[in-house]
C-alpha positions in Angstrom: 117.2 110.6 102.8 116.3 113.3 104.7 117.3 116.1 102.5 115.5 114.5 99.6 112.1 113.6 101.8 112.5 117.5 102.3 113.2 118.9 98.9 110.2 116.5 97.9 108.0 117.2 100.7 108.1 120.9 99.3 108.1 119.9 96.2 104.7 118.5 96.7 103.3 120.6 99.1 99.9 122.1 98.2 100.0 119.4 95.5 96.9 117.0 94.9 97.1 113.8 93.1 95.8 114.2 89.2 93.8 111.6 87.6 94.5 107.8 87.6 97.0 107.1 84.7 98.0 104.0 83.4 102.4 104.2 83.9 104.5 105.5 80.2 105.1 102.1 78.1 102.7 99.9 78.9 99.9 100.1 76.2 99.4 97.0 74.3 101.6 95.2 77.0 99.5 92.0 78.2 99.5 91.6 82.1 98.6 90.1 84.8 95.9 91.6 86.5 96.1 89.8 89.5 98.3 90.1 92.9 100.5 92.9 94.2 101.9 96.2 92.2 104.7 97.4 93.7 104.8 101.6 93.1 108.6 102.5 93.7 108.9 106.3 94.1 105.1 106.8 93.8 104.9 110.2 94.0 101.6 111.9 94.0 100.2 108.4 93.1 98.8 108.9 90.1 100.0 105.2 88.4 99.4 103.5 91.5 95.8 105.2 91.3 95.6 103.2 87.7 97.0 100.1 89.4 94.6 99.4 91.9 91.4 100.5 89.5 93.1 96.9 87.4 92.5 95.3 90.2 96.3 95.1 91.8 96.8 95.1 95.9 99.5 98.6 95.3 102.1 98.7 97.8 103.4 102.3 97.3 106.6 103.9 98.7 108.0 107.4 98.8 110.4 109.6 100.4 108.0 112.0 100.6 105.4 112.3 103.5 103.4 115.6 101.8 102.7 113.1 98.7 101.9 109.5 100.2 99.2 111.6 102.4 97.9 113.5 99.2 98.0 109.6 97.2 95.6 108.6 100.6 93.2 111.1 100.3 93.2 110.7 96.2 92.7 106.7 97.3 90.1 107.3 99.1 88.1 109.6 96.9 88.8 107.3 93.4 87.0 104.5 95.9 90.7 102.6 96.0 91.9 103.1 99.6 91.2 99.8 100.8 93.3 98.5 97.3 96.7 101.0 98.4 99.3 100.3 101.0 101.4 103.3 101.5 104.4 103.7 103.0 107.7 106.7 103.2 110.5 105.0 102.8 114.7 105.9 102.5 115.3 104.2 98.6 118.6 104.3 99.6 118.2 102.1 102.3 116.4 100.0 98.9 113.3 97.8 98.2 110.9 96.2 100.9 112.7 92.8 101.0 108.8 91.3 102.2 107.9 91.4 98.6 110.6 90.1 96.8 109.0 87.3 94.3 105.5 88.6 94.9 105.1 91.1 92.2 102.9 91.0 89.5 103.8 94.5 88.4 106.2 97.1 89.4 106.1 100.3 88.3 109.5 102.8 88.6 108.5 106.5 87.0 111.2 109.7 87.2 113.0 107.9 89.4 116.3 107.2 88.6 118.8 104.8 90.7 121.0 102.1 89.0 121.6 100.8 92.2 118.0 99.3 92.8 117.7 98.5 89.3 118.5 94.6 90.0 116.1 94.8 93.0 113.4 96.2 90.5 113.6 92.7 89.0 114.2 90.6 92.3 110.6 91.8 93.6 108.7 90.1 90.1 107.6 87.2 90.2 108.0 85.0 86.9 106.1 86.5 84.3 105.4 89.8 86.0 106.0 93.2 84.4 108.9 95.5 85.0 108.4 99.1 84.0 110.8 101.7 84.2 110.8 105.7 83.3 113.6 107.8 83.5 114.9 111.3 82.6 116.8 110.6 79.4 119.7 112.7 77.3 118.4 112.0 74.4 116.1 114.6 72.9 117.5 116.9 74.9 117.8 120.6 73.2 119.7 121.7 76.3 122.4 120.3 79.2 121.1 117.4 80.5 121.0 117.5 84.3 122.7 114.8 86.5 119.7 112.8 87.0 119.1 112.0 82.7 120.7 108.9 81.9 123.1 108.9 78.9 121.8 107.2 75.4 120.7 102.9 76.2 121.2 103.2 79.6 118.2 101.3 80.6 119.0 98.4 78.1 122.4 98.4 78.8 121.5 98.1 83.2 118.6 95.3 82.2 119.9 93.2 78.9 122.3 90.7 81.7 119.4 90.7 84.5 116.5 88.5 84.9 114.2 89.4 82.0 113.2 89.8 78.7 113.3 93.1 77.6 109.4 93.8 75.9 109.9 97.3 74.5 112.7 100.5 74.6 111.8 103.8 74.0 113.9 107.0 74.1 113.2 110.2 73.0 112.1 113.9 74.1 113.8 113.7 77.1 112.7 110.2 78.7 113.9 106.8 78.7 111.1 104.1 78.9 111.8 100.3 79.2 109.3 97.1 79.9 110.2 93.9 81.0 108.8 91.0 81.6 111.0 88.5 84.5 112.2 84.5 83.0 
């Protein structure tokens, strides 16, 4: 983790958090305004931002110290602090296991890691919403890098797990996939 946190943490550094924005893939979805959001690989914290203005409790994690302090100080000037639980945390090391079942709505964008992908689903409650962007090959007009998942990879990781798959979208470069947990 800690050579990610760093290449993140400089990533981010001198970054601010932009404008609340509602995650890729959910418009028209119907949810669940109420209980906890789980933000996995927040970022800058622009989605989790969007969350708590619905009205969610947002638990967000992050490698990345620089951007869970620039998400607080966004928080705090969107009126939302008191709505955002923020936390750095090693991904590798996977999901907080205190919210498994509790989730109303995660959110995974840009972040790409098969290995939590069944975990993703283990922290929704039933009925909550699953929604997951990636870096996609297909689109592509150049190489895609090791991070972009080959063509249906999302369907193919989430079509035997725990939910019903709402909508699939890939093109220009991005996979997008909503679920919603049995």
């Amino acid at each position: 983790m800690r050579e990610d946190a760093e290449r993140w943490d400089g990533r981010y550094q001198g970054r601010m958090s932009g404008e609340p924005s509602m995650p890729k893939g959910l418009g028209g979805v119907s949810l669940d305004r109420d209980g906890v959001c789980l933000d996995v690989a927040c970022g800058l914290g622009e989605q989790s931002l969007w969350a708590a203005q619905q009205g969610y409790r947002v638990v967000a994690i992050d490698a990345s110290e620089v951007a869970i302090t620039a998400l607080n100080t966004a928080a705090l000037e969107h009126g939302v602090r008191d709505r955002i639980e923020s936390h750095v945390v090693d991904l590798d090391e996977g999901l907080p296991t205190e919210l498994a079942g509790e989730c109303s709505l995660v959110i995974c964008q840009r972040f790409r890691d098969p290995r939590l992908y069944d975990q993703l689903v283990y922290m929704l409650r039933p009925g909550g919403v699953l929604v997951v962007t990636v870096l996609s090959s297909v689109g592509l007009d150049g190489e895609p890098g090791p991070f972009h998942a080959p063509p249906g990879d999302l369907v193919c990781a989430f079509r035997d797990l725990d939910v019903r798959i709402e909508r699939s979208v890939e093109l220009d470069g991005e996979a997008t996939l909503v679920a919603r947990r049995l």
